[in-house]
C-alpha positions, 0 to 999 in steps of 0.5 A, spaced: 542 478 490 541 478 482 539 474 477 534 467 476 530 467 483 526 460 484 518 461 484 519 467 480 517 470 473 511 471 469 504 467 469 499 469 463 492 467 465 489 473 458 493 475 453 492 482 455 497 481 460 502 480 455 503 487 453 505 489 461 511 486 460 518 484 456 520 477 454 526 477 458 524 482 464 526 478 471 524 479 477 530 481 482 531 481 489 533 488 492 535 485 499 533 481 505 533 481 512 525 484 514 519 480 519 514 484 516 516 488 510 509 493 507 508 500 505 514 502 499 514 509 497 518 511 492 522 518 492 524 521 485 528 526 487 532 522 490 532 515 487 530 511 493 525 507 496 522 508 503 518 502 506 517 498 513 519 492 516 513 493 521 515 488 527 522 490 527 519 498 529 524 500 523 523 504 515 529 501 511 531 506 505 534 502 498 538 506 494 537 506 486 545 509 485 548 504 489 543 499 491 544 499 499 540 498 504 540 503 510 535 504 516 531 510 514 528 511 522 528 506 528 524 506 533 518 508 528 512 506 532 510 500 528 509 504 521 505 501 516 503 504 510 507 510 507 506 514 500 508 520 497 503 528 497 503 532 493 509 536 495 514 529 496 513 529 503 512 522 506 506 521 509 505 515 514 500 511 517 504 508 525 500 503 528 504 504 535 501 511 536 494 510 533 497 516 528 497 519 521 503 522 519 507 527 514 515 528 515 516 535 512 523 536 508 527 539 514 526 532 518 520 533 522 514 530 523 507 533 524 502 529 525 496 529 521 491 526 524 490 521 531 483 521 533 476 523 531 469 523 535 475 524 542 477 517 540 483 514 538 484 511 531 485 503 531 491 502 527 492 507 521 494 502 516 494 504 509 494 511 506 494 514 499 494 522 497 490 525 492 492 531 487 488 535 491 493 534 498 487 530 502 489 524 505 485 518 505 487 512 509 484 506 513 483 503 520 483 496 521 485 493 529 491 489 526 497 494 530 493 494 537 490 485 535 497 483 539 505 486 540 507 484 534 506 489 529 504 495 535 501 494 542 496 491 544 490 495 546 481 495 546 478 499 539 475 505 541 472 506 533 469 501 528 473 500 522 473 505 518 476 509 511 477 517 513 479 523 510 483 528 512 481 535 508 487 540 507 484 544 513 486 538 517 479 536 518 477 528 518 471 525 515 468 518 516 468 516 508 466 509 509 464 504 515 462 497 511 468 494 512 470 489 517 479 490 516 478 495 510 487 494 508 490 497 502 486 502 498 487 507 491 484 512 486 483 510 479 487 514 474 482 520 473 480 519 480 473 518 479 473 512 483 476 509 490 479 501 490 479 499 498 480 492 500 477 488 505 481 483 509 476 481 513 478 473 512 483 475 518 478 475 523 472 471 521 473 464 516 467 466 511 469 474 512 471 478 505 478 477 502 476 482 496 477 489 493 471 493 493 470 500 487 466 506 490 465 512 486 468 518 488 463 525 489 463 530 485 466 534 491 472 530 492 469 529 498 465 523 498 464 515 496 458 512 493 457 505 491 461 500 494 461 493 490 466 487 490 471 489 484 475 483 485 476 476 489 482 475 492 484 467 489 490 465 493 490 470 500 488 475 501 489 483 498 492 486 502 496 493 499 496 495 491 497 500 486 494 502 479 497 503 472 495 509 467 492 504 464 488 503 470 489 496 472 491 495 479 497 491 480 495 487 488 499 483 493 496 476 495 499 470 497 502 467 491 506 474 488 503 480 485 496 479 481 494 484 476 488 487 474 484 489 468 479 495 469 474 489 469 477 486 475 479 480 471 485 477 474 490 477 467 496 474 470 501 474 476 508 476 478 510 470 482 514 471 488 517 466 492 513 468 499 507 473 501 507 480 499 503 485 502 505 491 499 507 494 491 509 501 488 511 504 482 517 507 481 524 508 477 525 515 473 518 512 469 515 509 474 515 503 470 518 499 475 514 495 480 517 495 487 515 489 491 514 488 499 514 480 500 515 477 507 522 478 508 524 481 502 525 487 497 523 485 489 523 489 483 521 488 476 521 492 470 515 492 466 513 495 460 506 498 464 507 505 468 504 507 475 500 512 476 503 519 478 500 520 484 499 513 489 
Protein backbone atom coordinates (compact mmCIF):
# COMPACT_ATOMS: atom_id res chain seq x y z
CA UNK A 1 0.00 0.00 0.00
CA UNK A 2 3.16 2.25 -0.55
CA UNK A 3 4.21 4.74 -2.70
CA UNK A 4 2.33 7.43 -5.33
CA UNK A 5 -1.16 7.49 -4.12
CA UNK A 6 -3.54 9.21 -6.81
CA UNK A 7 -5.43 12.46 -5.50
CA UNK A 8 -2.59 13.05 -3.02
CA UNK A 9 0.32 15.31 -2.20
CA UNK A 10 0.90 18.79 -1.39
CA UNK A 11 -0.75 21.94 -2.41
CA UNK A 12 0.78 25.50 -1.47
CA UNK A 13 -1.90 27.95 -1.25
CA UNK A 14 1.11 30.77 0.93
CA UNK A 15 4.58 30.07 1.00
CA UNK A 16 4.62 29.56 4.66
CA UNK A 17 3.33 26.42 4.07
CA UNK A 18 6.45 25.34 2.24
CA UNK A 19 8.70 25.20 5.21
CA UNK A 20 6.22 22.26 6.58
CA UNK A 21 7.14 19.86 4.54
CA UNK A 22 10.15 18.38 2.38
CA UNK A 23 10.21 18.40 -1.36
CA UNK A 24 9.84 14.51 -1.76
CA UNK A 25 7.72 13.63 1.48
CA UNK A 26 4.76 11.53 0.25
CA UNK A 27 1.71 10.65 1.29
CA UNK A 28 1.34 6.74 1.99
CA UNK A 29 -1.69 4.72 2.70
CA UNK A 30 -1.18 2.43 5.95
CA UNK A 31 -4.14 0.39 5.51
CA UNK A 32 -7.59 0.03 4.08
CA UNK A 33 -10.65 -1.77 4.92
CA UNK A 34 -12.90 0.74 7.71
CA UNK A 35 -16.60 2.57 7.06
CA UNK A 36 -15.93 5.33 9.19
CA UNK A 37 -12.26 5.77 10.45
CA UNK A 38 -11.88 8.77 13.40
CA UNK A 39 -10.12 9.62 16.43
CA UNK A 40 -6.33 8.43 16.00
CA UNK A 41 -4.32 8.47 18.99
CA UNK A 42 -0.71 7.82 19.19
CA UNK A 43 0.97 5.65 22.09
CA UNK A 44 5.05 6.37 22.01
CA UNK A 45 5.88 3.69 24.18
CA UNK A 46 4.85 1.40 22.07
CA UNK A 47 4.96 2.67 18.70
CA UNK A 48 1.52 2.30 17.58
CA UNK A 49 -1.51 3.83 16.73
CA UNK A 50 -5.01 3.57 18.48
CA UNK A 51 -7.97 4.78 16.15
CA UNK A 52 -11.80 3.92 15.48
CA UNK A 53 -13.60 2.76 12.67
CA UNK A 54 -17.05 3.95 14.25
CA UNK A 55 -19.89 1.83 12.15
CA UNK A 56 -18.07 -1.22 12.55
CA UNK A 57 -18.03 -0.87 16.79
CA UNK A 58 -14.40 -1.67 16.60
CA UNK A 59 -10.62 0.15 17.55
CA UNK A 60 -7.74 -0.93 15.12
CA UNK A 61 -4.19 -0.44 16.17
CA UNK A 62 -1.20 -0.27 13.57
CA UNK A 63 1.85 -1.05 14.49
CA UNK A 64 4.96 1.23 13.72
CA UNK A 65 7.53 -1.97 14.02
CA UNK A 66 5.79 -4.01 11.46
CA UNK A 67 3.14 -1.93 9.98
CA UNK A 68 0.12 -4.52 10.90
CA UNK A 69 -2.96 -3.91 11.43
CA UNK A 70 -4.89 -5.70 14.30
CA UNK A 71 -8.13 -5.18 16.11
CA UNK A 72 -7.67 -3.19 19.17
CA UNK A 73 -11.14 -3.62 20.95
CA UNK A 74 -14.49 -5.09 19.46
CA UNK A 75 -17.50 -4.25 20.19
CA UNK A 76 -16.29 -0.75 21.45
CA UNK A 77 -19.58 1.03 21.70
CA UNK A 78 -19.25 2.89 18.89
CA UNK A 79 -16.07 4.79 20.16
CA UNK A 80 -15.21 8.13 18.30
CA UNK A 81 -12.57 10.26 19.51
CA UNK A 82 -9.62 8.89 21.36
CA UNK A 83 -6.20 10.84 22.72
CA UNK A 84 -3.52 10.29 25.22
CA UNK A 85 -3.57 11.72 29.42
CA UNK A 86 -0.92 12.61 30.98
CA UNK A 87 -0.15 9.21 31.99
CA UNK A 88 -0.33 7.56 28.58
CA UNK A 89 -3.50 6.15 29.14
CA UNK A 90 -6.37 6.31 26.53
CA UNK A 91 -9.22 8.03 26.98
CA UNK A 92 -12.34 7.76 24.72
CA UNK A 93 -15.50 9.34 23.82
CA UNK A 94 -18.04 5.92 23.06
CA UNK A 95 -21.19 6.97 21.31
CA UNK A 96 -22.93 3.53 22.31
CA UNK A 97 -22.91 4.17 26.03
CA UNK A 98 -23.34 7.96 25.94
CA UNK A 99 -19.85 7.79 27.86
CA UNK A 100 -16.14 9.08 28.57
CA UNK A 101 -13.81 6.67 29.04
CA UNK A 102 -10.10 6.05 30.30
CA UNK A 103 -8.43 2.48 29.69
CA UNK A 104 -5.94 2.24 32.63
CA UNK A 105 -2.50 0.31 31.90
CA UNK A 106 -3.65 -3.19 33.17
CA UNK A 107 -6.83 -3.23 30.78
CA UNK A 108 -9.50 -2.04 32.57
CA UNK A 109 -11.72 0.55 31.67
CA UNK A 110 -13.17 3.36 34.06
CA UNK A 111 -15.58 5.52 33.22
CA UNK A 112 -15.00 8.82 33.54
CA UNK A 113 -17.70 10.94 32.97
CA UNK A 114 -21.76 9.55 31.40
CA UNK A 115 -24.01 12.16 32.66
CA UNK A 116 -24.55 15.72 34.12
CA UNK A 117 -27.86 17.58 35.59
CA UNK A 118 -29.23 13.51 36.16
CA UNK A 119 -29.02 13.44 32.44
CA UNK A 120 -27.09 11.31 29.85
CA UNK A 121 -24.69 12.70 27.82
CA UNK A 122 -26.02 13.02 23.60
CA UNK A 123 -22.59 11.28 22.07
CA UNK A 124 -19.42 12.13 23.43
CA UNK A 125 -17.46 13.03 20.38
CA UNK A 126 -14.15 14.16 20.67
CA UNK A 127 -12.21 14.70 23.40
CA UNK A 128 -8.46 16.32 24.48
CA UNK A 129 -6.54 16.29 27.70
CA UNK A 130 -4.61 19.24 29.11
CA UNK A 131 -1.45 19.10 31.04
CA UNK A 132 -2.94 19.43 34.06
CA UNK A 133 -4.97 15.96 33.79
CA UNK A 134 -8.54 17.69 32.96
CA UNK A 135 -10.54 16.48 30.48
CA UNK A 136 -12.22 18.51 27.86
CA UNK A 137 -14.49 16.94 25.47
CA UNK A 138 -17.59 17.69 23.37
CA UNK A 139 -21.29 16.28 22.81
CA UNK A 140 -23.22 16.74 19.65
CA UNK A 141 -26.13 13.97 18.81
CA UNK A 142 -24.47 12.64 15.56
CA UNK A 143 -24.13 8.56 17.61
CA UNK A 144 -27.83 8.57 18.82
CA UNK A 145 -29.00 10.68 15.19
CA UNK A 146 -29.65 6.81 13.74
CA UNK A 147 -28.02 3.14 14.15
CA UNK A 148 -25.30 3.68 12.15
CA UNK A 149 -22.50 5.24 14.35
CA UNK A 150 -24.25 4.09 17.91
CA UNK A 151 -28.12 4.08 18.84
CA UNK A 152 -31.00 5.81 18.01
CA UNK A 153 -32.33 7.75 20.85
CA UNK A 154 -33.97 11.26 22.11
CA UNK A 155 -31.17 14.18 23.78
CA UNK A 156 -31.70 14.97 26.92
CA UNK A 157 -29.09 17.68 26.82
CA UNK A 158 -28.06 20.82 24.58
CA UNK A 159 -24.87 20.28 22.88
CA UNK A 160 -22.33 21.23 24.87
CA UNK A 161 -18.39 21.18 25.43
CA UNK A 162 -17.60 19.90 29.08
CA UNK A 163 -14.83 19.68 31.80
CA UNK A 164 -14.25 16.77 33.55
CA UNK A 165 -11.88 18.13 36.76
CA UNK A 166 -9.33 15.59 38.41
CA UNK A 167 -11.88 15.17 40.91
CA UNK A 168 -13.97 13.85 38.51
CA UNK A 169 -16.35 16.94 38.61
CA UNK A 170 -18.06 17.99 34.96
CA UNK A 171 -18.74 21.57 34.19
CA UNK A 172 -20.36 22.95 31.25
CA UNK A 173 -17.64 24.99 29.46
CA UNK A 174 -19.40 26.32 26.60
CA UNK A 175 -23.41 26.10 25.04
CA UNK A 176 -23.29 28.17 21.77
CA UNK A 177 -22.86 25.25 19.57
CA UNK A 178 -25.02 23.64 17.31
CA UNK A 179 -22.78 20.07 16.75
CA UNK A 180 -19.61 21.46 18.45
CA UNK A 181 -16.90 18.41 16.82
CA UNK A 182 -13.21 18.16 17.22
CA UNK A 183 -11.59 20.66 19.68
CA UNK A 184 -7.55 21.49 20.88
CA UNK A 185 -5.55 23.70 23.17
CA UNK A 186 -2.99 25.88 21.64
CA UNK A 187 0.53 25.20 22.46
CA UNK A 188 0.51 27.45 25.70
CA UNK A 189 -2.75 26.34 26.42
CA UNK A 190 -4.11 30.08 26.53
CA UNK A 191 -6.63 29.23 23.97
CA UNK A 192 -9.21 26.47 22.94
CA UNK A 193 -10.02 25.80 19.25
CA UNK A 194 -13.71 23.87 18.74
CA UNK A 195 -15.30 23.39 15.58
CA UNK A 196 -18.86 23.39 14.97
CA UNK A 197 -20.36 21.14 12.11
CA UNK A 198 -23.29 22.36 12.60
CA UNK A 199 -24.13 22.35 8.38
CA UNK A 200 -25.11 18.65 9.15
CA UNK A 201 -28.33 19.72 10.59
CA UNK A 202 -29.35 23.18 9.01
CA UNK A 203 -28.30 24.23 5.19
CA UNK A 204 -26.85 27.78 6.58
CA UNK A 205 -25.63 26.20 9.93
CA UNK A 206 -21.73 26.73 10.98
CA UNK A 207 -18.98 24.60 9.34
CA UNK A 208 -16.16 26.58 11.16
CA UNK A 209 -13.42 26.47 13.91
CA UNK A 210 -14.23 29.08 16.47
CA UNK A 211 -11.13 30.31 19.21
CA UNK A 212 -11.97 30.94 23.22
CA UNK A 213 -9.64 32.27 25.44
CA UNK A 214 -8.95 29.72 28.46
CA UNK A 215 -9.34 31.44 32.16
CA UNK A 216 -6.64 32.18 34.18
CA UNK A 217 -7.88 29.16 36.13
CA UNK A 218 -7.74 26.81 33.74
CA UNK A 219 -11.34 26.23 34.34
CA UNK A 220 -13.08 28.36 31.94
CA UNK A 221 -13.74 29.62 28.14
CA UNK A 222 -14.21 33.17 27.27
CA UNK A 223 -14.56 34.72 23.82
CA UNK A 224 -15.82 32.36 21.05
CA UNK A 225 -15.08 34.02 17.52
CA UNK A 226 -15.02 32.38 14.15
CA UNK A 227 -11.15 31.47 13.56
CA UNK A 228 -11.60 30.00 10.29
CA UNK A 229 -14.33 28.70 7.57
CA UNK A 230 -14.20 25.61 6.39
CA UNK A 231 -14.05 25.71 2.05
CA UNK A 232 -14.45 22.23 1.18
CA UNK A 233 -16.80 20.26 3.93
CA UNK A 234 -16.60 20.55 6.71
CA UNK A 235 -14.04 20.62 9.98
CA UNK A 236 -14.43 18.03 11.75
CA UNK A 237 -11.44 16.86 14.02
CA UNK A 238 -7.76 18.52 14.31
CA UNK A 239 -4.46 19.22 15.65
CA UNK A 240 -1.98 21.71 16.58
CA UNK A 241 1.93 22.09 15.43
CA UNK A 242 4.32 24.16 18.05
CA UNK A 243 4.18 26.43 15.82
CA UNK A 244 0.56 26.78 16.60
CA UNK A 245 -0.82 26.03 13.10
CA UNK A 246 -3.54 23.43 13.23
CA UNK A 247 -3.50 20.87 11.02
CA UNK A 248 -7.73 20.20 10.24
CA UNK A 249 -9.74 17.39 8.53
CA UNK A 250 -12.00 18.50 5.66
CA UNK A 251 -13.51 16.96 2.59
CA UNK A 252 -10.74 17.35 0.11
CA UNK A 253 -7.71 16.18 2.60
CA UNK A 254 -5.91 18.07 5.49
CA UNK A 255 -5.90 21.86 5.58
CA UNK A 256 -3.67 23.78 7.38
CA UNK A 257 -3.70 26.78 9.38
CA UNK A 258 -1.48 29.75 10.27
CA UNK A 259 -1.98 31.44 13.71
CA UNK A 260 -4.12 33.87 11.81
CA UNK A 261 -6.66 31.17 10.85
CA UNK A 262 -5.47 31.70 7.02
CA UNK A 263 -5.78 28.55 4.97
CA UNK A 264 -1.84 28.08 3.84
CA UNK A 265 -2.03 24.88 1.86
CA UNK A 266 -3.45 21.37 2.11
CA UNK A 267 -2.52 17.61 2.35
CA UNK A 268 -4.79 16.06 -0.37
CA UNK A 269 -6.22 12.81 -0.02
CA UNK A 270 -8.05 11.18 -2.17
CA UNK A 271 -11.66 10.84 0.22
CA UNK A 272 -12.91 12.77 3.22
CA UNK A 273 -10.92 12.83 6.51
CA UNK A 274 -12.47 13.10 9.57
CA UNK A 275 -9.60 13.13 11.96
CA UNK A 276 -5.50 13.52 12.51
CA UNK A 277 -2.80 13.13 14.82
CA UNK A 278 0.76 13.53 15.28
CA UNK A 279 2.92 10.98 16.07
CA UNK A 280 6.21 8.93 15.28
CA UNK A 281 9.34 9.24 17.69
CA UNK A 282 9.31 13.23 16.81
CA UNK A 283 5.75 13.46 16.54
CA UNK A 284 6.64 14.83 13.11
CA UNK A 285 4.54 12.42 11.56
CA UNK A 286 0.89 13.22 10.64
CA UNK A 287 -1.20 10.25 10.88
CA UNK A 288 -4.34 10.80 8.72
CA UNK A 289 -8.17 8.92 9.36
CA UNK A 290 -9.71 9.17 5.93
CA UNK A 291 -12.96 7.58 5.12
CA UNK A 292 -11.70 4.31 4.69
CA UNK A 293 -8.36 4.39 5.05
CA UNK A 294 -4.99 4.97 7.54
CA UNK A 295 -2.71 7.76 5.81
CA UNK A 296 0.68 8.99 7.00
CA UNK A 297 3.17 11.73 5.88
CA UNK A 298 6.08 12.74 7.09
CA UNK A 299 6.32 16.67 7.63
CA UNK A 300 8.82 18.85 8.55
CA UNK A 301 6.48 20.73 11.21
CA UNK A 302 6.04 18.85 14.95
CA UNK A 303 2.78 18.06 17.13
CA UNK A 304 2.28 19.30 20.17
CA UNK A 305 3.20 16.92 23.26
CA UNK A 306 -0.06 16.92 24.50
CA UNK A 307 -3.23 16.72 22.16
Amino acid sequence: MYGEIEGSGFEVLNSEFESCFVGHARVERLWSGARWSEGPAWFAAGRYLVWSDIPNNRMLRWDETSGRVSVFREPCNNSNGNTVDTQGRLVSCEHLTRRVTRTEHDGSVTVLADQIEGKRFNSPNDVVVKSDGTVWFTDPVYGIGSDYEGERAEAELPCRVYRIDTNGGVTVVADSFVMPNGLAFSTDESRLYIADTGATHAPDGPKHIRVFTVDKDGAGLSGGDVFAQCSSGLFDGFRVDTSDRIWTSAADGVHCLNTAGELIGKVRIPEMVGNVCFGGSKLNRLFICGTSSLYSVYLTANGCKFQ
